[in-house]
N, C-alpha and C positions, 0 to 999 in steps of 0.2 A: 378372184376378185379383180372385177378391169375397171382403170382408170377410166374416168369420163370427160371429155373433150369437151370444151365448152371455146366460144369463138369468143369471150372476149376476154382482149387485151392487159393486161396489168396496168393501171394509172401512174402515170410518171409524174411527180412537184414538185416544182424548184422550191425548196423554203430554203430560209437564211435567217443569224440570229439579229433581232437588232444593234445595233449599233452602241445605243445609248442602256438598255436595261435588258439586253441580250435574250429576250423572250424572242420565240420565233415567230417568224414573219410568213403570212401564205397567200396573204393577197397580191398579186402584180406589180398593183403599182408602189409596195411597201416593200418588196422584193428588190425592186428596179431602183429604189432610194436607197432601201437599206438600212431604213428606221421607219417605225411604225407611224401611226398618226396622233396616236396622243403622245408618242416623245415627241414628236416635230413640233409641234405646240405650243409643248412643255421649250424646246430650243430656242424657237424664235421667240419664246418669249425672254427667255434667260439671255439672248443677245441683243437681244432690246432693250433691257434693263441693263445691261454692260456698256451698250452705246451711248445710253441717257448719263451713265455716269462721269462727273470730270474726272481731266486726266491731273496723275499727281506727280511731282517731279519723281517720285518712284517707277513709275508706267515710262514716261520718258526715256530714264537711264538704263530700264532692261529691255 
């Protein structure tokens, strides 16, 4: 029984987990962030609504 030779390559993919909900990540430009597109979303929205917020003499003193 002989091995058969075939010319191609094995596929090399960078993946990574996300950041925020650690599922992984296998698009480029999700890879190259490092968070997917529905946490980034979900982030900028969560620091949007952090910036909207006043600050309290508690946020001050830490």
């Amino acid at each position: 029984m002989a091995a058969t030779q075939t010319d191609e390559q094995p596929t090399v993919k960078l993946v990574v987990h996300c950041r925020r909900c650690h599922g992984w990540l296998l698009a480029a430009a999700s890879v190259s962030a490092g968070i997917g597109p529905r946490c980034a979303i979900q982030e900028r929205a969560e620091q949007r609504a952090a910036a909207a917020r006043p600050l309290t003499l508690f946020d001050i003193a830490a």
